[in-house]
N, C-alpha and C positions, 0 to 999 in steps of 0.2 A: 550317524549323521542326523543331522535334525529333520531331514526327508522322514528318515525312519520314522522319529517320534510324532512328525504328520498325520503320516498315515494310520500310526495308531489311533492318534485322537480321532482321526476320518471315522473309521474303525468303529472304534469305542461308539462315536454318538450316533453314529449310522445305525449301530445294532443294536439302541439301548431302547428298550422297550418300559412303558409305564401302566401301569392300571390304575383306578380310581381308587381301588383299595391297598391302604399304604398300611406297614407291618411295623407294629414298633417293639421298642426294645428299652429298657430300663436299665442302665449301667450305674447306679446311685450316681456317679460323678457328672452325667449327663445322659439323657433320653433322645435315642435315635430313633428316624422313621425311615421308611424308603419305599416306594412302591416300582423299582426299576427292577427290570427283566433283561439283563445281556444272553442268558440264552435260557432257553426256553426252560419253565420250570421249575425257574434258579431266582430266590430273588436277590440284589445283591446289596448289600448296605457300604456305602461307596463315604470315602474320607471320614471317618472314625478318628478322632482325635487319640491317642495311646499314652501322650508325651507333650510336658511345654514346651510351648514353642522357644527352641535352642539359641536365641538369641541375646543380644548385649552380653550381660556375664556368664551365663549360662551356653556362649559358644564357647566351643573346646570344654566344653564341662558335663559331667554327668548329666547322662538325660533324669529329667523330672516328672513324677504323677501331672497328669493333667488337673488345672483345679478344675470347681463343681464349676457347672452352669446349670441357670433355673429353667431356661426357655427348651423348648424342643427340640430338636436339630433335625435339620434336614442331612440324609444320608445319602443324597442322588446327585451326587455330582466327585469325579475322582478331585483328589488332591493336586499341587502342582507338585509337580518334580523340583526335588533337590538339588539346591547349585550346584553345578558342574559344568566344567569347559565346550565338552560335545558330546552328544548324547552315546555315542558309540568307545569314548573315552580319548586320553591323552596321553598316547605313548611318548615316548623317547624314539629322537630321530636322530640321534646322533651317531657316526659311525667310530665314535672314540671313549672311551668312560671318563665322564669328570671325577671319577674315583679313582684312576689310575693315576695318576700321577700323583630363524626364518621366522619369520614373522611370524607372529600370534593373530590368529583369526578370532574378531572379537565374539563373544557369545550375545547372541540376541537374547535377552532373559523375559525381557515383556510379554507377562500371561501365560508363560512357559514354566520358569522357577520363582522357587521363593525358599528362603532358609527358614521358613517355620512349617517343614515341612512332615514331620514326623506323626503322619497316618497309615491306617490299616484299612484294606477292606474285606468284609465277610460273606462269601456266595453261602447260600442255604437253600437246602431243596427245598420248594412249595411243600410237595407229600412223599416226603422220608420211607425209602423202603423198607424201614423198621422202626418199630417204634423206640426199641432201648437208643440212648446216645448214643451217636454218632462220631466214626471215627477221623481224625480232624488232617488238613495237610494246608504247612504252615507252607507259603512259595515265597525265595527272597532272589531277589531277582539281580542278575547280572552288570558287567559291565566294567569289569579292571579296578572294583571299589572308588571309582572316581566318576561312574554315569550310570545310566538307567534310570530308571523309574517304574512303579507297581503299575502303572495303566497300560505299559507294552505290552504284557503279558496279560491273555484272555483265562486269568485261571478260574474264572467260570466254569470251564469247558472242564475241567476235573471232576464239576458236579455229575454232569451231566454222564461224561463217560461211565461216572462207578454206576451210571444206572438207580443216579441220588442216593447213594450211601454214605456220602461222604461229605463233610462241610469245607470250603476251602478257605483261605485268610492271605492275602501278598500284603506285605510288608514296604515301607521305605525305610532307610536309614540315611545318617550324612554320609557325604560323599566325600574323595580327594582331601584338600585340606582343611577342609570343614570337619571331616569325620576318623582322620586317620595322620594326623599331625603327629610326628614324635619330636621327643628331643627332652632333656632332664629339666627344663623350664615348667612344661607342659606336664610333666610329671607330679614337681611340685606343687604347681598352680590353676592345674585342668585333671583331664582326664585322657591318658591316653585310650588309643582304639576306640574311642566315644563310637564311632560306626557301630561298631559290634558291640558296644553296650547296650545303644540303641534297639538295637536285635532282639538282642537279651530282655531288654525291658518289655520289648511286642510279646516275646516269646510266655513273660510272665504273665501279661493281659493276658494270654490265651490263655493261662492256667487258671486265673480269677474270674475268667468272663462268658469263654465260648459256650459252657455248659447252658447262658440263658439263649444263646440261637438251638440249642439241641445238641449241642458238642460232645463230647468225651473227655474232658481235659489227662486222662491216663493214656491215651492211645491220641497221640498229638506225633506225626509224624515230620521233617522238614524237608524240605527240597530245594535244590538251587541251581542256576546252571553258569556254569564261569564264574566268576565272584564271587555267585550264589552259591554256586557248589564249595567253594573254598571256603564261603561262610559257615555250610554245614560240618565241614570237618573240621572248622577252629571252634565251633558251637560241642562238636563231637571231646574232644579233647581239652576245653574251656575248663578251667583249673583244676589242673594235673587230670583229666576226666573223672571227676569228682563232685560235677554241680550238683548241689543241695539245694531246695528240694529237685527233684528231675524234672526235666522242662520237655523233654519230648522221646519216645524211645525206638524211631525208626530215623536213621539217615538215606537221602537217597540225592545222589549226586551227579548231574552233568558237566563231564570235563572239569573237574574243580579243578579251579585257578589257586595255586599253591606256590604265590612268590617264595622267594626265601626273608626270614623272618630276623631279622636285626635286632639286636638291644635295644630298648629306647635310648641310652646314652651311646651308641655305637658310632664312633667318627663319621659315618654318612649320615644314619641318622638327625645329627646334629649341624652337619653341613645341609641338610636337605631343612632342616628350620630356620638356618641363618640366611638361608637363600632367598628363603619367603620374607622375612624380614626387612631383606633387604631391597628383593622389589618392593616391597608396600613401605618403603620410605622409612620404616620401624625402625628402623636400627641406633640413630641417634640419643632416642629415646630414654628414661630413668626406667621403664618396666615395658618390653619388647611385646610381652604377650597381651599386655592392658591394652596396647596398641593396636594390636590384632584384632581385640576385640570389639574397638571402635572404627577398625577401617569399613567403608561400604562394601556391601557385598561382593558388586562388581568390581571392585579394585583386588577385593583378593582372588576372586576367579581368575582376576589375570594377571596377579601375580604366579600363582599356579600353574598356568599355562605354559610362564617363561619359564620357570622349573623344568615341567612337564617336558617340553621340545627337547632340552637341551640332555635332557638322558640322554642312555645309549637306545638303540634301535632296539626298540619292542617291549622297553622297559615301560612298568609303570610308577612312579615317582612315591604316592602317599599310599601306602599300605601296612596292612596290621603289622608291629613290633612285639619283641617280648617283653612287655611290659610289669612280667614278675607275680600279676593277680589274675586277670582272666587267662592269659598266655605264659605260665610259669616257668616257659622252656621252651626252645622249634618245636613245632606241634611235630614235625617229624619226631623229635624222640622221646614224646609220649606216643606217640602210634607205637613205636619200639617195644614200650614199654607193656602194651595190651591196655591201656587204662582209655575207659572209653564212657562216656555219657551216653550210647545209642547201644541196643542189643540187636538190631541189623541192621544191614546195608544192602544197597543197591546202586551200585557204582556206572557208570561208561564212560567212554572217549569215545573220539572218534578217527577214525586212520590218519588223516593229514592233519591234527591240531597246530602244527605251528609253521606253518605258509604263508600265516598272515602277520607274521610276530616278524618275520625274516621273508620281507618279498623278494623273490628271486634279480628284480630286478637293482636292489638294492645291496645285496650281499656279490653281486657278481664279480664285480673287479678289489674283493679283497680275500686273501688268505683263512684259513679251516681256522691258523692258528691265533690272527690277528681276531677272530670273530668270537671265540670263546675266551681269549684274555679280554675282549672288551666287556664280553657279558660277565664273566666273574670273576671282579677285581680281585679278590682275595686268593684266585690261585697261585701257586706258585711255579716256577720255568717247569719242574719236573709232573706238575699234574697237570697244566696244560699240552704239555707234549701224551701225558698219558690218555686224554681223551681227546685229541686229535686221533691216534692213532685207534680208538675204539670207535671213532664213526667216521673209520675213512675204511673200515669191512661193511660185509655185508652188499646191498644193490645201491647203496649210496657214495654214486659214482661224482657225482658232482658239489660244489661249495656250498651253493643252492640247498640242494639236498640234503649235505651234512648239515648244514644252519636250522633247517629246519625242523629236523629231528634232533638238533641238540637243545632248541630253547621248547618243543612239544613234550619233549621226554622230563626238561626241569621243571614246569610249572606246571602240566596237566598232566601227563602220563603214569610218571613217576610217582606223584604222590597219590593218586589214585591206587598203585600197586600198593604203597606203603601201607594205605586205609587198609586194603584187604586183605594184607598179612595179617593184620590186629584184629581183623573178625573173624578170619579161619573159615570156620563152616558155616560161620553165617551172615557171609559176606558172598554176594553176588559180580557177575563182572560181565556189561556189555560193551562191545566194539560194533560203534557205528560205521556202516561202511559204504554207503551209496556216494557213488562221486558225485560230487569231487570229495565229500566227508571233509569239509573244511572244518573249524573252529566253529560250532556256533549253527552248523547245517541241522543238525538233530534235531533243532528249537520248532522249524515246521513242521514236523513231524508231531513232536510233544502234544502241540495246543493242535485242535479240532478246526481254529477259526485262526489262526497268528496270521498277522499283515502278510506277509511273506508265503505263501503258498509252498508246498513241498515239490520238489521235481516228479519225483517218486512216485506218481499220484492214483495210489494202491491199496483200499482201506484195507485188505487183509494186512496189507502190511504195518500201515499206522497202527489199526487196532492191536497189533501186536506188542508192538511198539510200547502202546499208551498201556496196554492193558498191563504188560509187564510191573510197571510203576503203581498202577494203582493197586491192584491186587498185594504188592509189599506192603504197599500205605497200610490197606485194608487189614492184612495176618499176619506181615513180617516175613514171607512167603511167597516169593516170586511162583509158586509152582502150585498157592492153593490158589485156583482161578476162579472168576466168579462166573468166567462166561469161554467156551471154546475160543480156542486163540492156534495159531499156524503155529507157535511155538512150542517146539519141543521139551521132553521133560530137563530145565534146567540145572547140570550140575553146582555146587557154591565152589568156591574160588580153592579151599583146602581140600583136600591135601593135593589136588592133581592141576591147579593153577587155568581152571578152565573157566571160561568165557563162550557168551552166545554171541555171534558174529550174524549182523542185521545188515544185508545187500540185498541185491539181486542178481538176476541171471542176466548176460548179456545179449545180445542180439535185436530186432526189430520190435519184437513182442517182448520184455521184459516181466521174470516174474519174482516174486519174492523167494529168495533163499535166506533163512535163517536156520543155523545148524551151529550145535556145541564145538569150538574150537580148541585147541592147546593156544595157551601166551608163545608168543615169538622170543623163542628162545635167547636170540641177540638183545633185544629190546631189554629182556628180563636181567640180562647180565648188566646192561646200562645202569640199567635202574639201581643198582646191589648198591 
């Protein structure tokens, strides 16, 4: 909600600290300065140009080097966010699939978004507790690929945690159908997955540039959580997993959002372009997509929108396709496959991920059966009756309940296992579990400083937590520590399918329980 994104900026400028002495940085294509401190120690170089700005022809197209500029830049101030509908995203409300066979709440954008919006920013420790470079963690931030923005997230506080070891960089990319349009138009005449090209192109600055903050560009780790996370496994498996040169060689993943992945010419696909077209009045038109690219921003955010709603419940409308070059396949079956761009991982969920996909209130008065043929039109009578019948065992006694371990289990749970079949043993697996453990609860925990406060409010337990991630960042190694941690010694995911389970203990005094778990065996069978 845009509350959220409030608070962040509250946030943000509340805690943003300046000194007199500003730190510069020479990128040949332009020269950054910043003397701002978001947390102690750290200084941070805040809106970093990476990318032209993606507008007139250039939307729906290949992101571009930024040109030179002569003047200085100032680096103290974030970027705006990326068009998009709500900042929390735009699902589908629909209890029917326009594939089988309510009003649009306008976006306020003023001083919020803007489509040229494709910056970075760089936290860097004052005094580096080593002097060789610095090993780096790329953060891409959340949000159903159609919301968010890099200033939500305080990935400052990364710095801080490794105990300044580490340099950290968030990223934006386009959004919704700015950044994630398909259809064989777009194919020929754009680019699809521009979002994740976007990435890509951040991910290449970091290869060309961080070494002048003190970086590492060979030990360039990424992270994401929901999107972000689903970014890092399409980044993981980004052509056939074979990107040349390597762009980063640790993945580390919260709840990765892992819709299912369509052809770019695939009848939805292409219904979900004609739709856009057709609210933005394009459709009359001699060249649809030229059209596109002259409508005003806001007319296509809420074109988008009317999209957006009219899914099914909990869907999100504009997300990555296979589009044959970065996406040569379902990233699911290059995970199949073992072919991987990262040589570890560190994965989690978290117990209730999909509650908020399928509110109970919303699924009540329809059928296990009606719910799952709405969510995946392609099945047919005999496999939707086969997975009714596999999440009507187990303690999932209600509709509710099976809904929401059927859409948890598709886009996050599920492919998270898949990730960690393909690393084997050097693949990690945590399960978040403090209630409610919804979608998205982990996230206060992560950051030291996030808007949103943790319930939980237990530093042995955060630092466990946090330390887990950075210490992977740091060696690829959840288990080499840099600092004592409540966690125990962590098994990897092969051969015995084990997981560290992150709660507590219940009663008045609550304390941290974390202890090595087995996969739920039911769950496990889901997922096959």
């Amino acid at each position: 909600m845009r509350l959220l994104h409030l608070l962040a900026l509250l946030a943000l400028s509340s805690g943003a600290r300046t000194t007199a002495v500003f730190r510069t940085i020479d990128l040949g294509y332009a020269t950054y300065q910043s003397n701002v401190h978001l947390a102690e120690g750290v200084t941070s170089f805040l809106g970093i140009r990476y990318a032209a700005p993606p507008i007139g022809r250039l939307r729906f197209a290949t992101p571009q080097t930024p040109s030179r500029v002569h003047e200085v830049q100032n680096a103290t101030k974030s970027a705006l966010q990326c068009y998009q509908v709500g900042i929390n995203g735009t699902e589908g409300a629909s209890l029917s699939s326009p594939f089988r066979s309510r009003s649009v709440e306008k976006r306020d954008t003023d001083g919020v978004s803007d489509e040229d919006c494709l910056f970075l920013d760089v936290h860097v420790p004052d005094t580096p507790r080593q002097r060789s470079p610095l090993p780096v963690i790329v953060y891409i931030h959340g949000g159903g690929y159609d919301a968010g923005s890099a200033s939500i997230y305080p990935v400052q506080d990364f710095v801080k945690q490794s105990n300044y070891s580490v340099i950290s960089v968030n990223i934006q990319y386009r959004l919704g159908v700015f950044g994630f349009l398909g259809g064989r138009t777009v194919k020929e005449k754009g680019a699809l997955n521009a979002g994740l090209l976007d990435q890509q192109l951040a991910l290449q600055w970091v290869q060309k540039f961080i070494s002048k903050f003190g970086g590492d560009p060979t030990k360039v780790s990424i992270w994401g959580e929901s999107a972000g996370a689903g970014s890092v496994l399409l980044h993981t498996v980004a052509h056939g997993g074979n990107t040349k040169p390597p762009l980063f060689h640790a993945a580390l993943a919260n709840s990765p959002f892992l819709p299912f992945a369509y052809r770019y010419n695939d009848p939805i696909t292409e219904a979900l372009y004609s739709k856009v077209v057709a609210h933005a009045n394009c459709t009359q038109t001699a060249d649809p997509l030229n059209c596109l690219r002259k409508v005003d921003a806001t007319a296509l955010v809420a074109a988008e929108a009317a999209v957006d709603s009219s899914n099914f419940l909990g869907l999100f409308s504009f997300v990555p396709v296979v589009d044959g070059e970065f996406l040569i396949e379902r990233p699911t079956v290059t995970l199949k496959r073992g072919r991987l761009n990262a040589k570890a991982a560190l994965i989690s969920t978290n117990t209730h991920e999909g509650i908020l996909f399928a509110p109970p209130q919303a699924v009540a008065n329809i059928t296990l059966k009606q719910y799952i043929t709405g969510l995946f039109p392609r099945l047919d009578k005999n496999q939707v009756e086969k997975a009714v019948r596999l999440y009507q065992q187990g303690n999932l006694s209600t509709v509710p309940d099976q809904a929401a371990a059927v859409i948890g289990d598709s886009i996050f749970i599920c492919p998270a296992y898949y990730a960690l079949e393909a690393f084997g043993d050097r693949g990690w697996k945590a399960e978040f579990a403090i209630a409610p453990a919804l979608h998205g609860d982990d996230v206060s925990y992560q950051f030291s400083n996030f808007v949103i406060p943790p319930i939980f409010n237990n530093t042995d337990f955060s630092t466990g937590w946090q330390q887990a991630f950075i210490d992977m960042a740091r060696t690829l190694d959840s288990n080499a520590k840099s600092e004592d941690t409540i966690v125990p010694k962590w098994p990897s995911w092969s051969p015995s399918r084990a997981e560290m389970l992150f709660n507590r203990t219940d009663g008045p005094q609550p304390k941290p329980a974390v202890h090595a778990i087995s996969t739920d065996k039911l769950r496990a069978i889901r997922c096959e």
